[in-house]
N, C-alpha and C positions, 0 to 999 in steps of 0.2 A: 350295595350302594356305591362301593369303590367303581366297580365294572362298568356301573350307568352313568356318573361322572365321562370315566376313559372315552367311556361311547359317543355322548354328546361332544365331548372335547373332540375328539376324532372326527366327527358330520362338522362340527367346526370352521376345524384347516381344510377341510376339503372342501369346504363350500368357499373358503378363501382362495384356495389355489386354482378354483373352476372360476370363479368371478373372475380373479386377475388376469387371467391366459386369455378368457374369453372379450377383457375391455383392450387387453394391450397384445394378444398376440405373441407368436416368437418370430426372429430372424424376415418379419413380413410377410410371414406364409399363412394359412388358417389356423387358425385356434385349433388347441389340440386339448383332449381332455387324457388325464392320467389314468396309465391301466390301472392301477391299484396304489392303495395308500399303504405303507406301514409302518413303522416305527419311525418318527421326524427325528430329527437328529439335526441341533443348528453346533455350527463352529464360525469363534471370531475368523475373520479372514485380517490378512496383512493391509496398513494401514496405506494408501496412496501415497506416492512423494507429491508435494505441491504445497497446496495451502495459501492464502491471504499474506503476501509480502507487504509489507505497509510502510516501510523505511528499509535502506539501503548505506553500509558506507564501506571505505578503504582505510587502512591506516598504511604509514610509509614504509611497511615491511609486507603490505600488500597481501596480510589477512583481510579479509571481506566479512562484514557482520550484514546478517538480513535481520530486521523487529517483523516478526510474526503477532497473528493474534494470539499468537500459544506461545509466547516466551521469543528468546531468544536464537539464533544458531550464528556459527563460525564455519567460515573456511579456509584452507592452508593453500589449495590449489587451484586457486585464482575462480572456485566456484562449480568444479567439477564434484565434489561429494562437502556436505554440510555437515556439523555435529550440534547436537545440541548444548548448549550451556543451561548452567543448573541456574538462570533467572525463573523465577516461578511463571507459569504459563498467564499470562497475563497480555494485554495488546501491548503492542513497544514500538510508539508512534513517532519515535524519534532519535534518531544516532547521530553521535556527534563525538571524532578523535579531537581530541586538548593539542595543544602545542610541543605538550611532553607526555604524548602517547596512549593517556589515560583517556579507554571508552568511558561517554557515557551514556547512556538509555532514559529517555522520555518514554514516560511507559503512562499504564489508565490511575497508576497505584503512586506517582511521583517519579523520582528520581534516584537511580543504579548508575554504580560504576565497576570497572574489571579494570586491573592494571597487569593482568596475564592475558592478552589476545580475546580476550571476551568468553574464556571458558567460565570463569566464575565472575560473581557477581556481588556487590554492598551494596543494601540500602543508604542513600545518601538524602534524607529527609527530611531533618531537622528544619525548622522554620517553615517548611510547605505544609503541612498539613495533610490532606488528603486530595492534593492536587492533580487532579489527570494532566499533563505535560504533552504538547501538542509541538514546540521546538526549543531548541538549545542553538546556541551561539558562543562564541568567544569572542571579548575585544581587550584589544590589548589593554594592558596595566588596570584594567576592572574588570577581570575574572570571567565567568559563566554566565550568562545569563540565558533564564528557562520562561519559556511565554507558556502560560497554563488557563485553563477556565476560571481562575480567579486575578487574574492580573501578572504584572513582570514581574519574575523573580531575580535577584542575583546574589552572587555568591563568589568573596576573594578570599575563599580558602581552599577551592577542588572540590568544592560540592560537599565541605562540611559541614556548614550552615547554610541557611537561604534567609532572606528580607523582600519584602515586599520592595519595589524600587519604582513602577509607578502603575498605574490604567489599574487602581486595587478592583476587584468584583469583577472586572471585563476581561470577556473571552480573547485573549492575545492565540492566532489561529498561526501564523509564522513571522520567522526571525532573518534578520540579513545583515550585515554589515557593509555597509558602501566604503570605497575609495580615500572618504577621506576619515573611516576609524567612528563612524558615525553609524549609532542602531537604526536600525527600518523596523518599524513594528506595523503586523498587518492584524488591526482590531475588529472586534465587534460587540457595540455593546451601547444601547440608549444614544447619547450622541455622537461617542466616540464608535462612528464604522471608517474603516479605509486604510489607509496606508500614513506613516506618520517617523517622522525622523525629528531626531534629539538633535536640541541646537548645540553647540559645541559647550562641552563641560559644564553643561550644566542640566537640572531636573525637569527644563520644560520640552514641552514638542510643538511642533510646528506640523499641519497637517497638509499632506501633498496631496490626495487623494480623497476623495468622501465619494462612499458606493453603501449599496442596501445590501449585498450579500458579503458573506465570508472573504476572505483574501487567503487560498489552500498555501500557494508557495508563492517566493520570493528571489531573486537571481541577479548578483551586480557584475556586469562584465567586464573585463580588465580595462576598458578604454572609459570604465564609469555608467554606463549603460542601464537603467535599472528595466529589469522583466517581473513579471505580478501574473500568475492564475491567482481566475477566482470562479465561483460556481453558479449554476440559476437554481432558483429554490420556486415554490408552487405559487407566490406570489411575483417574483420576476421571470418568467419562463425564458425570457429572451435578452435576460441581461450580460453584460459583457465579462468574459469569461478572460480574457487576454491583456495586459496593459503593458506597451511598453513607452519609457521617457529617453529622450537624448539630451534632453537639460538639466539633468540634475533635480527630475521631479516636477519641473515648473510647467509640462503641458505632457499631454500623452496621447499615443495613439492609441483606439480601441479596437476588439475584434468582436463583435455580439457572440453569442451560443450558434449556432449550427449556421455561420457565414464564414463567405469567402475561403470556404474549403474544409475550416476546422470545422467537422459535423461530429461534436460534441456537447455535452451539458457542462463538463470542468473541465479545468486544467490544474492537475494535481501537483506536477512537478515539472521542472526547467531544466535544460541543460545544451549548452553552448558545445557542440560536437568540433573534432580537431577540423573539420572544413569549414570551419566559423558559420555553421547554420543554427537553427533552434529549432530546436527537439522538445515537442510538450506531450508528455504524459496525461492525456486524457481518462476519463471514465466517471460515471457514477450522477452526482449531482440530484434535485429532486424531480426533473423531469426527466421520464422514460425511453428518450429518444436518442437519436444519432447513431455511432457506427465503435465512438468507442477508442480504445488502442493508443498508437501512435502516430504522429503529426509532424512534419518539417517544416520548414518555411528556409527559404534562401535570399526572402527582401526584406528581412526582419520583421515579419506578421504579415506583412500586407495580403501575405496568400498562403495556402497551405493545403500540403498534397499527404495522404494516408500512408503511410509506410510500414503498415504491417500492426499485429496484435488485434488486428480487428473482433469486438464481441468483447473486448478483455477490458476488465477496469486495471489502467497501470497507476498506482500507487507511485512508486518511487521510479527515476533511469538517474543513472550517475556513469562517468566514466571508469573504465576498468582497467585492469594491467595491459601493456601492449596495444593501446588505440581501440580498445574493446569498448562495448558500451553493455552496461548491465542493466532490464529494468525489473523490478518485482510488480508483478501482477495478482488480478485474481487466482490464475491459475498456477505461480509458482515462480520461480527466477529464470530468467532466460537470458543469451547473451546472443551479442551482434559484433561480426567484427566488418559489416560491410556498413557502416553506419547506420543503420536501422532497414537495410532493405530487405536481409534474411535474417532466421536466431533460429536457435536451438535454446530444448532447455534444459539447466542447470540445478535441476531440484535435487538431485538423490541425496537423500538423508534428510531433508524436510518433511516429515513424515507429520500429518496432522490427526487429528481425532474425528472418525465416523461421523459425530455426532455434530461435527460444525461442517456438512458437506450434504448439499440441495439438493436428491438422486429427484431428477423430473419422470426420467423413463429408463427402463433394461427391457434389452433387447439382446437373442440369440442368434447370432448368425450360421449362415448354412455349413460352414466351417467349423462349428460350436465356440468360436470367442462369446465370451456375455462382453455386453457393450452397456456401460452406465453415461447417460448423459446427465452431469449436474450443472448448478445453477454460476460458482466462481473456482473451478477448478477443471474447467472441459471435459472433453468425451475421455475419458478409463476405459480400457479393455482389458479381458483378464481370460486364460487359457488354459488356467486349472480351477474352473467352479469358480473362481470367485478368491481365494485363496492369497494370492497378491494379484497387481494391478501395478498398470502401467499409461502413463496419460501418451494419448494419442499427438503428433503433430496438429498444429493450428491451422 
């Protein structure tokens, strides 16, 4: 009875290994069927560097912390090799250094703090509940404040306690601080959607903005300048993804989804490059189109030319050590020291798990590299079986 088991099991895999070769091929040549089967033998292989960067930051001693959907990591060397900290693998959708040095992490589980470079980690909870945390902020002489799927939090203890402070139930989606020490809150929620700044010292707001989709990120420029991504979802397909004001919020200019050069669905994040241009971190959104990556503009929105990451949802770009720029990606961290025209990437020691990575096709080539194309981590190619793996240039 054992032996007719083995047997069947065995017509099995072989009827799996002659279907696969024969729907997908190797290296683009014919289908080839195996001289003989015998004894299968699997071994894990080494895990890819790369992985879902989803937040990005610097502290002034110029360790760099990346929030992964699997926790946390650190770097000492401006991003050339990463470690992981012992935050539990969770998404960690928001970094944010204090005044006096202390990380903290918006994560799906609430809010974490490190006061060692981000190697370790405390929960810092109390009054959130079971808040997924989407951004953090500082304003002076009133503490922390964390915009979560349940409304604003804050907190003038270091993230001891938290209070509910205003928008209670409503998804606060991100955080800003203008010029003049005043929050920017980007909402969504029944009547509260848009953009929305706190009048001076006191608990009410005043709304600048009113839109149908999310508001991703938020950006006030030294001269007072506010910049706004936001995304199209399956009922706006073509709504405006870009907002900038030069009044202090009192009118704005817009940029629709897939015009005037930006051919993307969002803009996830902002960032004002040392040649005073703007850099938008595209990707993602609920319509399936555009190109994706990176975007400049040098008339301040009016137009905007591709500059690289293209295919790539980029989460986060921040400025880096030395006029660098870093952005996290689907595919892993990469860095640019030509302002976004070239990058390389910075992942080693981002090592992510098998099991959150989209293999579409493998393919052998005539050389015997196996070539894995997935879905948010690019083309891998590997030179011993499969064994470790190495993401290919973009």
């Amino acid at each position: 009875m054992k032996m007719k088991i083995e047997k069947h099991f065995l017509y099995l895999v072989l009827l799996i290994v002659i279907l696969f070769q024969v729907t997908f091929g190797c290296g683009g040549g014919n289908p080839t069927t195996p001289k003989s089967v015998g004894t299968i033998e699997w071994q894990h292989t080494e895990q890819p560097y790369g992985g879902k960067i989803l937040c990005l930051a610097v502290d002034e001693a110029k360790t760099m912390f990346a929030g992964t959907q699997f926790g946390a990591f650190y770097s000492t060397d401006f991003g050339q090799r990463w470690n992981k900290s012992n935050l539990p693998d969770i998404p960690v959708k928001a970094l944010h250094v204090s005044s006096n040095g202390i990380v903290f992490a918006g994560t799906g589980n609430g809010v974490f703090s490190s006061i060692d470079g981000g190697r370790n980690w405390q929960e810092m909870n109390a009054g959130l509940g079971e808040s997924v945390i989407n951004a953090i902020v500082e304003k002076t002489n009133e503490g922390l404040l964390a915009g979560s799927d349940a409304g604003l939090f804050v907190s003038t203890n270091l993230g001891q306690s938290w209070s509910i402070e205003s928008f209670q139930d409503t998804l606060i989606s991100a955080l800003a601080i203008d010029n003049n020490d005043r929050i920017l809150v980007g909402a969504r929620g029944g009547d509260q959607a848009g953009i929305f700044r706190q009048l001076d010292d006191t608990t009410q707001w005043k709304q600048l903005l009113s839109l149908q989709t999310a508001i991703l990120t938020m950006l006030v420029r030294p001269d007072g300048q506010i910049l706004a991504g936001s995304t199209t979802d399956d009922f706006f397909p073509n709504s405006v993804i870009f907002y900038h004001s030069t009044d202090n919020g009192v009118s704005w200019r817009r940029t629709s989804a897939f015009s005037n050069g930006l051919n993307a669905g969002a803009v996830r994040s902002l960032l004002i490059t040392p040649g005073n241009a703007i850099l938008a971190a595209t990707g993602g959104g609920d319509v399936g189109e555009g190109d994706d990556g990176l975007f400049l503009s040098r008339d301040f929105g009016s137009t905007w030319n591709q500059v690289g990451l293209s295919s790539n949802v980029v989460f986060s770009v921040i400025e880096g050590p030395n006029a660098t720029i870093f952005a996290g990606t689907s595919s892993g961290v990469l860095m640019s020291s030509t302002e976004g025209q070239t990058w390389s990437f910075q992942s080693q020691g981002l090592n992510f798990p098998w099991e959150s990575v989209d293999i579409h096709f493998l393919l052998e080539s005539s050389d015997g590299k196996i070539l894995a194309g997935t879905a948010h981590h690019g083309l891998l190619f590997s030179t011993n079986q499969g064994m470790s793996w190495t993401q290919m240039g973009l």
